[in-house]
N, C-alpha and C positions, 0 to 999 in steps of 0.2 A: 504494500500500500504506500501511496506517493504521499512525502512529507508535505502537508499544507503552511501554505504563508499566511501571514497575516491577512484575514478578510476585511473587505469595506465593505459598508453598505450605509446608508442614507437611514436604516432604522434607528430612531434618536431614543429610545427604552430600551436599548441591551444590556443585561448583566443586569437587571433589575429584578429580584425577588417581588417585587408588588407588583412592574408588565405580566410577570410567570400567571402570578393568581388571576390581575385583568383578565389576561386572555383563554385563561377558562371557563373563566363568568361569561365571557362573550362567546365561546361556543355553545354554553346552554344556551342561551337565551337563541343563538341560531341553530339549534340542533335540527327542527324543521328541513331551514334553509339548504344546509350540510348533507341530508340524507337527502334531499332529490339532486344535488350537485350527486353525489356519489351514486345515486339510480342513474345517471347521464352515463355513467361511465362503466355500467353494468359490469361492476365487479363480479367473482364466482368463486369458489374455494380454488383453489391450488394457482392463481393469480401471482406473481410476484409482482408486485409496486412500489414505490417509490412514493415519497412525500418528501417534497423539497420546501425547505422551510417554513418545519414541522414546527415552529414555536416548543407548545407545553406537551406535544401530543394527541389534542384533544380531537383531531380529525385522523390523525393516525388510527386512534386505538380505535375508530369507529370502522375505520377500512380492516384494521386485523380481522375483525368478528366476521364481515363479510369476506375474506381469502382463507381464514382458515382451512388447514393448516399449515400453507405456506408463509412464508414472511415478508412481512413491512419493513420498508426501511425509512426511518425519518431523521432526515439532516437538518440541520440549523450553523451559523454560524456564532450563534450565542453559546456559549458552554452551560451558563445556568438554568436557561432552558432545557437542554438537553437534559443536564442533572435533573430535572422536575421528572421530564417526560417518562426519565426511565422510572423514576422513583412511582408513579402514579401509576405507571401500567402496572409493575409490580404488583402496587397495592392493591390495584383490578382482578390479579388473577392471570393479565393477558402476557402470556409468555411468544407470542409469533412476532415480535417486533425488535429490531434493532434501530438505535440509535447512535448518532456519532457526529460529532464537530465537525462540520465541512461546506468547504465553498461551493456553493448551487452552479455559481459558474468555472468550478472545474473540480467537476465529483471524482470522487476513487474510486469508479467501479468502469467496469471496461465496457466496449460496445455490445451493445445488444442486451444490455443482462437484465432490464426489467421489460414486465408485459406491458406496464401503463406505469408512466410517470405523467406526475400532477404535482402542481402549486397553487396555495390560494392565498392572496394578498400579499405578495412577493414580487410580482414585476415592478411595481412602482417605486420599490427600495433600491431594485440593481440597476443592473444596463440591460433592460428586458431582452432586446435582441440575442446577447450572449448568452443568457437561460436558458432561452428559447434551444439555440445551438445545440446546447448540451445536455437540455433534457433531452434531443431529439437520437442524439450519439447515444447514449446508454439508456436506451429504448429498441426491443428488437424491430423487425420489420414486419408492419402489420401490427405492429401492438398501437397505443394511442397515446398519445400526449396531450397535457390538458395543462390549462390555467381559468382560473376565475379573479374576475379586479371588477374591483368598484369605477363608478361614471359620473360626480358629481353634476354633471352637466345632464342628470335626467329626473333630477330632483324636482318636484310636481309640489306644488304648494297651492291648495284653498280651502278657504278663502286667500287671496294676495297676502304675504306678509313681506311688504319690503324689507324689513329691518332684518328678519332672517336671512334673506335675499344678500342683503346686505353683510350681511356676517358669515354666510358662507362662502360667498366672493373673496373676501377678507385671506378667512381659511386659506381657499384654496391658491391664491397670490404667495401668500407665505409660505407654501407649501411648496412648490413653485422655485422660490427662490433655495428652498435649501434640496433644492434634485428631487422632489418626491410628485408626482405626476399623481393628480386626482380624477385627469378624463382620461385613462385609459382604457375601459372599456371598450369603447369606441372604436381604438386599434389595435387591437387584438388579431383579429383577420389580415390585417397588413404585416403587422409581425408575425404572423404564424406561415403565410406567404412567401414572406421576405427570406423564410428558413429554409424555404423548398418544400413542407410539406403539402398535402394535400388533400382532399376529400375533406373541406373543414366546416363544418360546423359549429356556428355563434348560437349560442342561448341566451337570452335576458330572462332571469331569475327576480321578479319584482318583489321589493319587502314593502310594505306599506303601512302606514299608520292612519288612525282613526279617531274617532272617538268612541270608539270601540274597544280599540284595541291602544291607544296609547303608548304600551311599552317595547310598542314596536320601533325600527329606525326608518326612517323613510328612504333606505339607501338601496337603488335598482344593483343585481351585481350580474356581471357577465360568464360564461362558462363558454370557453373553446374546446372542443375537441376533436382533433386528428387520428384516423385511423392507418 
């Protein structure tokens, strides 16, 4: 296995024991969300996959139960993350998963070796196009690659509220400035294109909020997937 460098990424929460727990909480709360991304991708038992920047886990361990009993693999570039993720499946019971410290954009595993590699809310952190690359390298032929990214730019508000309007502009300008891309959605298809693959397929997955439902986010999110 090839020595890894120093990784960069644009995620401004790394090494954070309090991001760890956030973004668990934010996978309950999308766990909905997560199981029809992952019917997209009509997992099956003896599947090998990939989860490239696998956070806490939290999308991982839900892929293991559906490939058993083959194995998951979930990379991160964050170490305490990882330290979470293993520790939590552990605590699960789910033993089909590995994890390991690695750069998305130049994994340690050789061509071909998974059936479907996936990422979700990770292009907007790297240089998406290189992801892209190399999830496609250590993905066999015929297997699928996927990503899912938020689109700020589909955000639907009524009644009008400027001042939200207002403040999510704000966000997303800032965001902007330090490399993190909020309408990517959008191009997904052009980046997945740009890789060479083919046969592709855009999803809009809408989340919606109500008065209803409230604790919902009002954020649409996109799902690619290449066969």
């Amino acid at each position: 296995m090839k020595k890894q460098a120093k990784i960069k990424s644009t995620y401004f929460k790394a090494e954070s024991p309090v991001e760890a727990k956030r973004l668990e909480v934010q996978a309950r709360i999308f766990d909905e969300l997560l199981l029809r991304e992952l019917d997209i991708l009509e997992l099956r038992p003896g599947m090998r996959v990939l989860d490239g920047g696998c956070g806490t886990g939290a999308v991982t361990r839900m892929i293991a139960k559906k490939v058993a009993p083959s194995n998951v693999y979930g990379v991160d570039f964050d170490s305490v993350f990882i330290d979470k993720a293993a520790q939590w499946a552990s605590d699960q019971g789910i033993d089909n998963v590995r994890f390991e410290v690695a750069d998305i954009t130049d994994l340690p595993y050789r061509k071909g070796f998974f059936d479907v590699s996936y990422c979700r809310l990770v292009l907007a952190h790297n240089k998406s196009a290189q992801v892209i690359d190399e999830l496609k390298r250590v993905t066999k032929k015929g297997g699928v690659v996927a990503a899912s990214e938020y689109d700020d730019g589909t955000i639907i508000y009524y009644p009008e509220m400027p001042q939200m309007r207002k403040i999510w502009l704000d966000y997303d300008e800032s965001e902007k400035e330090k490399g993190r891309d909020r309408f990517l959605g959008r191009k997904l298809y052009h980046i997945f294109s740009e890789s060479g693959l083919n046969e592709i397929s855009v999803k809009l997955l809408p989340i919606y909020a109500t008065q209803q439902n409230p604790e919902m986010a009002a954020l649409p999110f996109f799902v690619s997937t290449i066969t």
